[in-house]
N, C-alpha and C positions, 0 to 999 in steps of 0.2 A: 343833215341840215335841219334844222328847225324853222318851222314854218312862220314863228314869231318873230323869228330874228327878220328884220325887215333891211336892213344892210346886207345880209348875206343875202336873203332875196333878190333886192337890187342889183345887186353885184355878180350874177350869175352869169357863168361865164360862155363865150357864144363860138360857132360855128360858122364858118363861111362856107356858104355853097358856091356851084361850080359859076352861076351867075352874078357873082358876088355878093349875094343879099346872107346877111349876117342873122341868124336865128338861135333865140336863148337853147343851153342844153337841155334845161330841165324844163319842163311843162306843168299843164294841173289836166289831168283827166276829166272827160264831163260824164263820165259816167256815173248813175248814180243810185243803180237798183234796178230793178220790176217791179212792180211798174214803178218808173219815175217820180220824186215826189218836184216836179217841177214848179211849185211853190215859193220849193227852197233855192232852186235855182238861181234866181234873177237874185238875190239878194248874196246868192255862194260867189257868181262870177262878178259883182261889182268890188266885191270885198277884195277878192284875189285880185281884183287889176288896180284899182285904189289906195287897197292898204297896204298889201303885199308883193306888189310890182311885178303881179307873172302877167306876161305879155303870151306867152305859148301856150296854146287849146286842144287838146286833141279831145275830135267829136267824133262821132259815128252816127249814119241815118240809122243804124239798127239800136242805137240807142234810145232814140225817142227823143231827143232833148232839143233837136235843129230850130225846131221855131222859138223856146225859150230861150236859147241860146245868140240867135238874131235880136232879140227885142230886148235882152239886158244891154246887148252890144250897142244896141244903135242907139238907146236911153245914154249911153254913155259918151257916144262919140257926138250927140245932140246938145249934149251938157258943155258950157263954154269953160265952166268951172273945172269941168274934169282935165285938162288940156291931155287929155289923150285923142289923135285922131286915129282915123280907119291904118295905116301904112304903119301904126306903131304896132298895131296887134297878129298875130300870126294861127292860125287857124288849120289844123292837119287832119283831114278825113281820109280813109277810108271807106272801100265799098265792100262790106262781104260777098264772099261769092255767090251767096244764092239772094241776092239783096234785092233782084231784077224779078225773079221769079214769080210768076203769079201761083196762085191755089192751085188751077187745072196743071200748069206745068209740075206745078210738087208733085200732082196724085200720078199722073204721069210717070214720072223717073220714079216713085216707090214704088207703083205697080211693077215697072219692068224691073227693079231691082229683085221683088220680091220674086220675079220667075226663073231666076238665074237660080 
């Protein structure tokens, strides 16, 4: 699918969950490097919702991107012009599993690794 085609974007076809809420199949990743160029951000996610009608987000905190990712969002759903609200957008995170851990917990679990 081509990302210009903007029909075929719109048109993406959706999934019903076991709640009944209906979710596009195809998404836009927010990842977007190391470090981040979060700059690019806010101007990547208004295009894809605006021009290119992807409503599905997958973010991650181990991305980096969580706070630019709220403040393009809410610039948007603040906009009256945009008529996009908060219930049309869909947002899919992850937690990796060591996402909790602090420092001393890492040096921790490597040490006793390193004893085995």
């Amino acid at each position: 699918m081509c990302i210009r085609d903007r029909e075929k974007i719109s048109s993406i076809p959706t999934i019903t969950l076991n709640n009944g809420m209906k979710i596009p199949m195809i998404g836009l990743g927010m990842f977007i490097g190391y470090p981040p160029k979060l700059e690019l951000l806010n101007s990547l996610i208004k295009k894809a919702i605006l021009e290119y009608g992807f409503r599905l987000f997958d973010c991650s905190k181990i991305y980096g991107t969580d706070e630019e990712i709220g403040k393009a969002l809410k610039e948007i759903f603040d906009d009256p012009k945009s008529g996009i609200k908060r219930e049309d957008i869909i947002t899919v995170s992850y937690t990796h599993l060591r996402a909790h851990e602090t420092r001393e917990d890492l040096v921790c679990r490597l040490l006793l690794e390193k004893k085995k």
